[in-house]
C-alpha positions as CSV (number, residue, x, y, z in Angstrom):
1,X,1.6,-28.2,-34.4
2,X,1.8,-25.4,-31.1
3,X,-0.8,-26.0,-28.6
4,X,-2.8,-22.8,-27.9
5,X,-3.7,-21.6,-24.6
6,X,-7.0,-22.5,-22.6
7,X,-9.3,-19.7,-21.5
8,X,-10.7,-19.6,-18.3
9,X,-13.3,-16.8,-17.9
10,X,-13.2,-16.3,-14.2
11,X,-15.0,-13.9,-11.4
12,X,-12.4,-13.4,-8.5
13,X,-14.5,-11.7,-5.6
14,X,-11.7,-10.6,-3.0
15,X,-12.3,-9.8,0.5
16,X,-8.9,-8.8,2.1
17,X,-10.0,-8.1,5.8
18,X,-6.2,-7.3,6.1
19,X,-5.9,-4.9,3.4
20,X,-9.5,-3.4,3.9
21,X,-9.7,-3.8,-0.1
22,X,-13.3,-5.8,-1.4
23,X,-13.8,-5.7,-5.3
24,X,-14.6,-8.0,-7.9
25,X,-12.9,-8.6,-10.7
26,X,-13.8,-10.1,-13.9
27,X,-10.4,-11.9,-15.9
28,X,-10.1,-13.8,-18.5
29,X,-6.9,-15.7,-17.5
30,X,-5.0,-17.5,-20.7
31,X,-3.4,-21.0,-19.7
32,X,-0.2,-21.6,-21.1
33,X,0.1,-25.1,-22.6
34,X,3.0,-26.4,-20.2
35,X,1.0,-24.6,-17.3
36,X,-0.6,-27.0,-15.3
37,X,-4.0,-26.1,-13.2
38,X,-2.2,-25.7,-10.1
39,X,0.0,-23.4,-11.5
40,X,-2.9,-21.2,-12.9
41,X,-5.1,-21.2,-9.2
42,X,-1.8,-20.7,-7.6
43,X,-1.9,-17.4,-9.8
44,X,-5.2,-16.8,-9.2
45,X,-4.7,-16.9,-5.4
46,X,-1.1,-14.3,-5.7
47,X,-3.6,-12.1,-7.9
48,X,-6.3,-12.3,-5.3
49,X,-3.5,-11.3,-2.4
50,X,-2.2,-8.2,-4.1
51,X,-5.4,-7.6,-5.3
52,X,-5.3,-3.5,-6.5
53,X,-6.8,-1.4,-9.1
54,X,-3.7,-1.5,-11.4
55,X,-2.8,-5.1,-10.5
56,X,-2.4,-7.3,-14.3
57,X,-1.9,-10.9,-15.1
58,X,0.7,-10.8,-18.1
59,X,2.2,-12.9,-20.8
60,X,3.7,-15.0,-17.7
61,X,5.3,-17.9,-19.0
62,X,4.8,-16.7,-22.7
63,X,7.6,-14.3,-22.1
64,X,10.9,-14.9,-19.9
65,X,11.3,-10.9,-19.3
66,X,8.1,-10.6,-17.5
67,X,6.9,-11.7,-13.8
68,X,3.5,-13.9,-14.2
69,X,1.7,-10.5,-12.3
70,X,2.8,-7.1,-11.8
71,X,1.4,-3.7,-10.9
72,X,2.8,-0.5,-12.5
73,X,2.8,2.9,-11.1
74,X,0.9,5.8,-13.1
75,X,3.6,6.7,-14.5
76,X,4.4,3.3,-16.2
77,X,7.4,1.9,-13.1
78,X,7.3,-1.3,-12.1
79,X,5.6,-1.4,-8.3
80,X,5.1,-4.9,-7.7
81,X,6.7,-8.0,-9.6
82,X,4.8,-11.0,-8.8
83,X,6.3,-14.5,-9.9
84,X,5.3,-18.1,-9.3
85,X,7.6,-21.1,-9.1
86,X,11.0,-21.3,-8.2
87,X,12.7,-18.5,-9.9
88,X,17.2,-18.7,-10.1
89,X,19.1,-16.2,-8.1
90,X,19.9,-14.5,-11.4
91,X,16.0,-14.3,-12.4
92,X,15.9,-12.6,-8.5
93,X,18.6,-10.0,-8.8
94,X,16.7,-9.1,-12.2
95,X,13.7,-8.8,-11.0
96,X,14.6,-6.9,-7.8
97,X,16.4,-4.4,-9.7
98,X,13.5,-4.1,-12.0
99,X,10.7,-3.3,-9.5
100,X,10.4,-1.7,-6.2
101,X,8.7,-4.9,-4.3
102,X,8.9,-8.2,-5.7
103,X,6.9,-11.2,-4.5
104,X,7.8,-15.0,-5.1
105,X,5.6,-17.7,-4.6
106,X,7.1,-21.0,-4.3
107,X,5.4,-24.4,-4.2
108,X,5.5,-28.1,-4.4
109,X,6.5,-29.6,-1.3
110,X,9.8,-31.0,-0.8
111,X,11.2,-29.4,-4.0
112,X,10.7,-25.6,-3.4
113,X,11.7,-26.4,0.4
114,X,15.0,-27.6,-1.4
115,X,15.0,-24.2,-3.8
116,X,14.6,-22.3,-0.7
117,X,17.5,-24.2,1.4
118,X,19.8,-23.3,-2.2
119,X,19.2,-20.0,-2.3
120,X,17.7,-18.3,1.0
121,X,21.6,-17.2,2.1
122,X,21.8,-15.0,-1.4
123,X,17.9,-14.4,-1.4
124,X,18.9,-11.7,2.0
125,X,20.6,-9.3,0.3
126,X,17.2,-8.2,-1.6
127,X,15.8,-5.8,0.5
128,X,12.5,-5.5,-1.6
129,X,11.9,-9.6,-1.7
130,X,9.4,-11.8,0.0
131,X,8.9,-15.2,-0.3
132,X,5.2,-16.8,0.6
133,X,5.2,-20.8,0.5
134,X,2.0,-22.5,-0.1
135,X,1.9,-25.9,0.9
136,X,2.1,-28.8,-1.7
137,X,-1.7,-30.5,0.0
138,X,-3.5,-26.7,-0.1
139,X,-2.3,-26.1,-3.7
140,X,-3.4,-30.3,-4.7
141,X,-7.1,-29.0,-3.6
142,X,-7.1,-25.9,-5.3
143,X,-6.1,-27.5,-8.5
144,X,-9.6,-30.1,-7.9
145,X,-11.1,-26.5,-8.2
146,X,-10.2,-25.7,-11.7
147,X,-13.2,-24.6,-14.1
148,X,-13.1,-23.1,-17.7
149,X,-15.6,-20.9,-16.2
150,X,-15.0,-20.2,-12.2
151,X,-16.9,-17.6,-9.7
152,X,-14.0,-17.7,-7.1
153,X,-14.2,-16.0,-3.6
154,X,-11.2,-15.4,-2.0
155,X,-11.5,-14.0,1.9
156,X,-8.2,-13.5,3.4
157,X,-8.2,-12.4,7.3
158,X,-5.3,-12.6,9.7
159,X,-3.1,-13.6,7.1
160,X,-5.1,-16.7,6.5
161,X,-7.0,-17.4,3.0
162,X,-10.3,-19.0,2.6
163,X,-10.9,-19.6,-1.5
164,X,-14.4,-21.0,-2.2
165,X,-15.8,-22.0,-5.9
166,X,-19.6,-23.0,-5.6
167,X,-19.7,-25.5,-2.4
168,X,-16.1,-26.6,-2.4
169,X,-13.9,-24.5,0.2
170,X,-10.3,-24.6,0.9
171,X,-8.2,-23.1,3.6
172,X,-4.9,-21.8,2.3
173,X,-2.1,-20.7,5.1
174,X,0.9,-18.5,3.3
175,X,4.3,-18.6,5.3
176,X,6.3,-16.6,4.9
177,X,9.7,-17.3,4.1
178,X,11.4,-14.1,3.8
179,X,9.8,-10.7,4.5
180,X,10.7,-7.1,2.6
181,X,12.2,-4.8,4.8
């Protein structure tokens, strides 16, 4: 018998002192069954740091044509492609040619450092990629974070992310990997 998904019912307050954008927003964030609660506050925080109007959680791993975000324009194009994990060169020419910026954000210590060393030589050629790395520790304490039911604050300033649920905080530093040109 299939698993069903998990439902967390979550309130992500951004504050992007970067990006000059502040809004709540109120998801409700399905859980795949293979998804593990790293992987969903590592999507919460990529959410939280394209944070926009338009921006969408989709089917993510439910689906292998879609990224586990994206943002469409108005008129229904693709702006921003937002995937987690370590995606294959062939998943990254796809998705490059499918949306005008795509993000990746790769984590997990020593094994998406070793995805990286594979494929950053092929990765340059992708004008409209960047990578952001979170660190394998700041990810292991978001994942303590988890709650069906989470108020999340995320405040990101000089590039560097503060998430808080209730009393617990954690500092998160993206680096970046590979910048769009």
């Amino acid at each position: 018998m299939a698993q069903n998904a998990t439902i967390y019912k979550v309130e992500l307050t951004v504050s992007d002192m970067d990006r000059h954008y502040y809004e709540t927003h109120k998801l409700t964030v399905a859980k795949h069954p293979s998804e593990t609660e790293e992987r969903l506050m590592v999507r919460l925080l990529a959410f939280a740091l394209n944070a926009h109007e338009r921006l969408e959680m989709t089917k993510g791993l439910s689906t292998d044509d879609e990224p586990d975000i994206w943002q469409k324009s108005l008129s229904g194009e693709l702006d921003v492609w937002v995937a987690l994990g370590l995606p294959s060169e062939k998943v990254l020419r796809q998705s490059c040619g499918k949306a005008q910026r795509v993000i990746v954000y790769p984590y997990g210590g020593r094994t998406a450092e070793m995805w990286w060393d594979k494929i950053k030589n092929s990765a340059t050629r992708f004008d409209n990629l960047q990578v952001i790395n979170f660190s394998e520790t700041e990810t292991d304490e978001l994942k303590r974070m988890a709650n069906r039911t989470m108020k999340l604050q995320i405040n990101i300033q000089d590039g560097d992310v503060m998430v808080s649920v209730g009393e617990s905080i954690v500092y998160v530093t993206p680096q970046e990997w590979k910048s769009a040109a």
